[in-house]
C-alpha positions as CSV (number, residue, x, y, z in Angstrom):
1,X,-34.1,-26.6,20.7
2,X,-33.8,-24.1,18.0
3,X,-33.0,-20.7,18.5
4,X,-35.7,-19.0,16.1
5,X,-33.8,-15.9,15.7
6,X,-29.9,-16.9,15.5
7,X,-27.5,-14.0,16.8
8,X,-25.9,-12.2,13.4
9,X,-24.6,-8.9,14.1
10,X,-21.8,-7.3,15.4
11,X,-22.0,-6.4,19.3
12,X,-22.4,-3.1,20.5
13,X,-18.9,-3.0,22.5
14,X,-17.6,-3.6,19.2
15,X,-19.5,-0.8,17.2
16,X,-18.4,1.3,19.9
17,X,-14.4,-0.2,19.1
18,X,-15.4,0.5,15.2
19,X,-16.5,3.5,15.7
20,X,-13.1,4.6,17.1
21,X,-11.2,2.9,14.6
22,X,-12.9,4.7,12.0
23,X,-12.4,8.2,13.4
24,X,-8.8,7.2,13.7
25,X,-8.5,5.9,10.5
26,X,-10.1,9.2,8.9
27,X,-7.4,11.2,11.2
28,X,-4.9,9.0,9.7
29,X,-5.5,9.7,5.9
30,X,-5.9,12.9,6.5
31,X,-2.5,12.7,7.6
32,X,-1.4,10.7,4.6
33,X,-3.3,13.1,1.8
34,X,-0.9,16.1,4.1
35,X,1.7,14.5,3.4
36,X,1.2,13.6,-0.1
37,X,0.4,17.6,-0.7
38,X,3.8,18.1,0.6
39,X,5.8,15.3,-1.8
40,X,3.5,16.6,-4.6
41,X,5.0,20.0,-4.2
42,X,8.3,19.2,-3.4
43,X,8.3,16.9,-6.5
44,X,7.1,19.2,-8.8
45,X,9.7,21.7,-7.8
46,X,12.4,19.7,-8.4
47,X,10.8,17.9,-11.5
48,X,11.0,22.2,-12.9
49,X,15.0,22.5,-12.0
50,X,15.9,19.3,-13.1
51,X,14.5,20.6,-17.0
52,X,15.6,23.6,-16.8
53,X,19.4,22.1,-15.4
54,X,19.6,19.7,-18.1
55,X,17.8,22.0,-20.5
56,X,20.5,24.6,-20.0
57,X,23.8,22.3,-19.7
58,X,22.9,20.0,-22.1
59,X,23.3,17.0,-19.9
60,X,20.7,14.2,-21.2
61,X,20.6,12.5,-17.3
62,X,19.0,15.3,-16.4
63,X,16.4,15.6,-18.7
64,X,16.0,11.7,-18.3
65,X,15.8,12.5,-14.0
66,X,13.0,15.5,-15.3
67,X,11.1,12.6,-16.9
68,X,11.1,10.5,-13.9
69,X,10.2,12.9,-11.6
70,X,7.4,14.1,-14.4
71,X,5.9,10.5,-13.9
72,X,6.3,10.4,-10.1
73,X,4.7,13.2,-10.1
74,X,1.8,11.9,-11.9
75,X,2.0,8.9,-9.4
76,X,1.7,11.3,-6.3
77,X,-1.2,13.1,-7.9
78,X,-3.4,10.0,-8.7
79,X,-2.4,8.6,-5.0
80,X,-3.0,12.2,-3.1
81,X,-6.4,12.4,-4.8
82,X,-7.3,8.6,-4.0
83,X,-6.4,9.6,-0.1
84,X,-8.9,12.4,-0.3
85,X,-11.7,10.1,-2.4
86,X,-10.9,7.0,0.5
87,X,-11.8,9.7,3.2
88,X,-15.6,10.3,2.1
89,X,-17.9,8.3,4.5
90,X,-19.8,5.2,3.7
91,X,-22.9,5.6,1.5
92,X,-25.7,3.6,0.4
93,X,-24.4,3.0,-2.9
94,X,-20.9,1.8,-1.6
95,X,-21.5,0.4,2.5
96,X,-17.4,0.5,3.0
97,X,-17.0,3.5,1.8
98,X,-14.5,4.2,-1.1
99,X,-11.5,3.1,0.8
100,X,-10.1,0.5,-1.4
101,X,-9.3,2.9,-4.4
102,X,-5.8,3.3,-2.4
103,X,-5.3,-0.6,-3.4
104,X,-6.4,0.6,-6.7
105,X,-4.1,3.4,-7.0
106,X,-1.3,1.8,-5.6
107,X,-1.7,-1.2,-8.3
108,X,-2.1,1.2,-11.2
109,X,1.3,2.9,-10.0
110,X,3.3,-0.2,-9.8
111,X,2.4,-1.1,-13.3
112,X,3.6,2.1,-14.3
113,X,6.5,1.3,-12.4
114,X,7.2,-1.4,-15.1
115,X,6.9,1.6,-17.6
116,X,9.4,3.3,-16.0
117,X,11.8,0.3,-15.6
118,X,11.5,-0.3,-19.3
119,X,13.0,3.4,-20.0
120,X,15.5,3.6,-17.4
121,X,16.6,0.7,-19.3
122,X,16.5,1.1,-22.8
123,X,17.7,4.8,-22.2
124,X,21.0,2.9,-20.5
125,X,21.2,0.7,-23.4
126,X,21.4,3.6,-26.2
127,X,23.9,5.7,-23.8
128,X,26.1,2.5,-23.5
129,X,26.5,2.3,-27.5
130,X,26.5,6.2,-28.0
131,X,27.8,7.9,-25.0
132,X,27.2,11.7,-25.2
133,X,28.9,14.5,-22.9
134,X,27.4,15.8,-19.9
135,X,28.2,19.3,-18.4
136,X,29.2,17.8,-15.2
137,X,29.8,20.8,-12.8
138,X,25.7,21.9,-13.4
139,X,25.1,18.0,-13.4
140,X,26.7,18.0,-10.1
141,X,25.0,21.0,-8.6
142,X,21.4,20.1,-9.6
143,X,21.3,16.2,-8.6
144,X,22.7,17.4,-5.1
145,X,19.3,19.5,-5.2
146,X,17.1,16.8,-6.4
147,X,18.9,14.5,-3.7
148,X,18.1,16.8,-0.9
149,X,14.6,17.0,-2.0
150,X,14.0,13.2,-2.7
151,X,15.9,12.4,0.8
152,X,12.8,14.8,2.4
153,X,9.8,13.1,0.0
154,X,10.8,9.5,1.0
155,X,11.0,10.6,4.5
156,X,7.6,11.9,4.8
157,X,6.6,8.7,2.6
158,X,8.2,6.4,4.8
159,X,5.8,6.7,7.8
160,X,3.1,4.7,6.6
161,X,1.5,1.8,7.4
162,X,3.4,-1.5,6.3
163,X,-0.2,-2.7,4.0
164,X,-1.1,0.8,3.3
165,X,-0.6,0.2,-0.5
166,X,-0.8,3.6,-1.7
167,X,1.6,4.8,0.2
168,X,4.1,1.9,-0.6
169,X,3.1,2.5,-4.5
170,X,3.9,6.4,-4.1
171,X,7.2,5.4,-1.9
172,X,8.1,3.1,-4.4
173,X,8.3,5.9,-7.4
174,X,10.1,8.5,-4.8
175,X,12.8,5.7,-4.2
176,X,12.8,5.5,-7.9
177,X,13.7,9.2,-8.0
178,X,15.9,9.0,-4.9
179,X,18.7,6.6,-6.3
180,X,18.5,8.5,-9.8
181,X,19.8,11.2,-7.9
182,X,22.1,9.1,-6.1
183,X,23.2,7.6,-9.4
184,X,23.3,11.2,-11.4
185,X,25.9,12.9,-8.4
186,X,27.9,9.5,-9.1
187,X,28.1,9.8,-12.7
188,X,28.5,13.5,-12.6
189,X,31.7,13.4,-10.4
190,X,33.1,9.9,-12.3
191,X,32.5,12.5,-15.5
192,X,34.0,15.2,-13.9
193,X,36.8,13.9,-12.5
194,X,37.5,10.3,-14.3
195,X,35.8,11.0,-17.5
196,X,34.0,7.9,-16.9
197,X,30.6,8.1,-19.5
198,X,30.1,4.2,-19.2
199,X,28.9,4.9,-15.3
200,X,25.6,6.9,-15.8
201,X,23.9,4.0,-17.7
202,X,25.5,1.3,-15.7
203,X,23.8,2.6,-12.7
204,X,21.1,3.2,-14.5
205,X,20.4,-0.2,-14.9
206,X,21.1,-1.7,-11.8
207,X,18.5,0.7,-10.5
208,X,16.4,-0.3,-13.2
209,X,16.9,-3.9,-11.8
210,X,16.0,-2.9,-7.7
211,X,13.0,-1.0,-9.3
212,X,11.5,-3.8,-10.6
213,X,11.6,-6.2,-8.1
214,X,10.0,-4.1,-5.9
215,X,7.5,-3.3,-8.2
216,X,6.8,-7.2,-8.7
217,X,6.1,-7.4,-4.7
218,X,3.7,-4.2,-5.1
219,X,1.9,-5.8,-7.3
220,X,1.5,-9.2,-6.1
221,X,0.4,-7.5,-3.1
222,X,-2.3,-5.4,-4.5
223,X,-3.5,-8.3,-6.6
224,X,-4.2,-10.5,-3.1
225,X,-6.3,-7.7,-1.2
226,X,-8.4,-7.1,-4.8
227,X,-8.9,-11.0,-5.0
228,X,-9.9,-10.7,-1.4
229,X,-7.3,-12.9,0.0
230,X,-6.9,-13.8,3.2
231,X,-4.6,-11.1,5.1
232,X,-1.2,-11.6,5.4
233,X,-0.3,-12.9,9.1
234,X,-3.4,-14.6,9.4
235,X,-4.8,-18.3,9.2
236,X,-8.1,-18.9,9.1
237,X,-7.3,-22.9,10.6
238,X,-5.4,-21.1,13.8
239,X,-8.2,-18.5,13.8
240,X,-10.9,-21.1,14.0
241,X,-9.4,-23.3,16.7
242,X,-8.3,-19.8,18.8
243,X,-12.1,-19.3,18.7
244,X,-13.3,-22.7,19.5
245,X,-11.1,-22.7,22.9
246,X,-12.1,-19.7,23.8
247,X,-15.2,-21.4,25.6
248,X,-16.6,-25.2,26.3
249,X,-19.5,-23.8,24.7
250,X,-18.3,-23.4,21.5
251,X,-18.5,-26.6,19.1
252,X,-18.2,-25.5,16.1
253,X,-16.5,-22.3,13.8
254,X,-17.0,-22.7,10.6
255,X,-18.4,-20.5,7.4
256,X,-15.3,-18.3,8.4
257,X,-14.0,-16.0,5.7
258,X,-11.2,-13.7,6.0
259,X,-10.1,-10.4,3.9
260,X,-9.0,-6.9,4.3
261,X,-10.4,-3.7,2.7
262,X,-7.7,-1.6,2.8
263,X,-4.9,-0.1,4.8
264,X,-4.8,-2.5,7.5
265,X,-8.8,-2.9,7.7
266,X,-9.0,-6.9,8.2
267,X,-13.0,-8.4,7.6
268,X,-14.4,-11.3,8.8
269,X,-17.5,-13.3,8.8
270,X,-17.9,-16.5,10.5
271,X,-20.5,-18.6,11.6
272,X,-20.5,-20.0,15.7
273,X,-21.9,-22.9,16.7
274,X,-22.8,-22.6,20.6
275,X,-24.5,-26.0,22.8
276,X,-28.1,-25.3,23.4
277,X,-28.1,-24.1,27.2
278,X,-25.0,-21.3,26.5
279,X,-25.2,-17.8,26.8
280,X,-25.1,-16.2,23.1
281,X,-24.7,-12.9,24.4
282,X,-21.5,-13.8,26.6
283,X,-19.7,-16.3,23.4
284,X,-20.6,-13.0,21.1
285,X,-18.4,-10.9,23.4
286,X,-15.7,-13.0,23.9
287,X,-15.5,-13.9,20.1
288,X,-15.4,-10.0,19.1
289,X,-13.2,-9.4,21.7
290,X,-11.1,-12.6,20.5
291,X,-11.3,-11.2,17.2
292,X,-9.7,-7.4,17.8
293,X,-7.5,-8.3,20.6
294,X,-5.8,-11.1,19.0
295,X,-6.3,-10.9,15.1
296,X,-6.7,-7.3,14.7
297,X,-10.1,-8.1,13.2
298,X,-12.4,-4.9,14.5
299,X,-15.0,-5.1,12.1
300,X,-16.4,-9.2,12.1
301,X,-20.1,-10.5,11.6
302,X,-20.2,-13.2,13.6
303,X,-23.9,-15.4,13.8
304,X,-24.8,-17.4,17.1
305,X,-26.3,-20.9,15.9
306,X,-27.4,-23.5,18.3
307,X,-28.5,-26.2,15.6
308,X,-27.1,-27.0,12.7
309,X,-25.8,-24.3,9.9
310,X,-29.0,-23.6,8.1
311,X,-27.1,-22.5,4.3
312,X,-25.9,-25.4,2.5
313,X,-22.4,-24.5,1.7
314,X,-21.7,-23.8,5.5
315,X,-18.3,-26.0,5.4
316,X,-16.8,-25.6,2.6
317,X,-14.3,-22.8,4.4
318,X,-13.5,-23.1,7.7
């Protein structure tokens, strides 16, 4: 017999479970927009003595650091402001909310990434035809400081979620910055003490080289969660079958799609096919519970049918 009004809706137990995931993910960015305030600052800082170092000693790494840290700095403003925008609720004119402008951010910033690579490398390639002298001893001193500070940016960076994008995007410029410092305190003391001037853009483009491989992953990345791909880790055919022995009562899972918002927030809808005598409340719970205990799914839309699928285009994903 036909159930004249099918179950589509997410259980109460698992608004409650949403609920909680929402006030801890709003806890959580506002941890990560801290922490970006922080970098910002710390960035900015050392973005001020590197120009001013390589202003004042003449020492064209320096200045070339300054203009890294000038665009990382950019990169950490854009992401710190898209961590504040993803923490504004849900509205009626955008239902999730605005959290997926940190998968935005964090593509725009590995494209820029590419920018950057470009530079570093064309900036190696004039340096390795026309080297130029480098006041070592203030070289020295000031990419020990930016060091420090880049070792302290990463770190706060670092503690981020493994899909939180803009995070990754931001970490991926400070690394950027973090092994031109390592590269500039190389080349200053193979300056200082081997007269080496070949160094400084030979590092600089095997950096160039790490830089862009990561940003390659970043954006291939990004480009799956916009394109609503399925999450990483997941399968929607070992999904469908977990479901479908989770009860006798369950014949069928199909209409099942799979994506993530942002920042570790997996979606699903899916469509349940239950025999005619079972308890639609009961299969509801266990397939919620199904979902968040065992896919991480905690926000799903899940309908109860005890005929067939009523749309047309039912199975073409299952």
């Amino acid at each position: 017999m036909h159930d004249p009004s099918p179950h589509r809706h997410t259980h109460p137990a698992a608004h409650a479970r949403a609920h909680g995931e929402h006030g801890h993910a709003h806890v959580r960015g506002a941890s990560r927009a801290r922490r970006f305030g922080i970098s910002l600052a710390l960035t900015l800082l050392v973005l001020v003595v590197e120009a001013a170092g390589g202003w004042w000693s003449g020492s064209l790494a320096l200045l070339a650091d300054a203009g890294h840290m000038l665009v990382d700095a950019l990169a950490l403003g854009l992401a710190l402001a898209s961590a504040r925008i993803a923490l504004r609720p849900a509205s009626a004119r955008y239902s999730f909310g605005l959290t997926r402008i940190e998968v935005l951010a964090g593509f725009f910033n590995a494209l820029t990434q590419f920018v950057l690579v470009g530079f570093i490398a064309w900036e190696a390639v004039q340096r390795l035809l026309t080297p130029h002298p480098i006041a070592s001893g203030m070289m020295l001193g000031v990419a020990l400081v930016g060091l420090l500070a880049n070792t302290l940016v990463l770190r706060l960076l670092h503690e981020h979620e493994a899909d939180d994008l803009n995070m990754a995007a931001a970490s991926l410029h400070v690394l950027g910055d973090l092994l031109g410092s390592v590269a500039t305190v190389l080349a200053a003391m193979a300056v200082r003490w081997l007269d080496w001037l070949w160094v400084d853009p030979l590092l600089s483009l095997l950096i160039s080289l790490l830089l862009l491989r990561s940003a390659l992953r970043l954006v291939r990345r990004a480009a799956h969660i916009l394109l609503e791909g399925v999450p990483e880790g997941l399968d929607s055919a070992v999904l469908a079958a977990a479901l479908r022995g989770l009860d006798p009562a369950i014949e069928e899972v199909h209409h099942l799609h799979l994506w993530q918002l942002a920042a570790g927030q997996r979606m699903a809808t899916l469509h349940v096919r239950v025999r005619g005598v079972a308890d639609a409340e009961r299969v509801l719970r266990l397939v919620h519970g199904a979902l968040a205990e065992r896919f991480d799914i905690r926000h799903a839309t899940v309908q109860i049918e005890r005929d067939d699928c009523a749309s047309a285009d039912c199975h073409a994903r299952t």
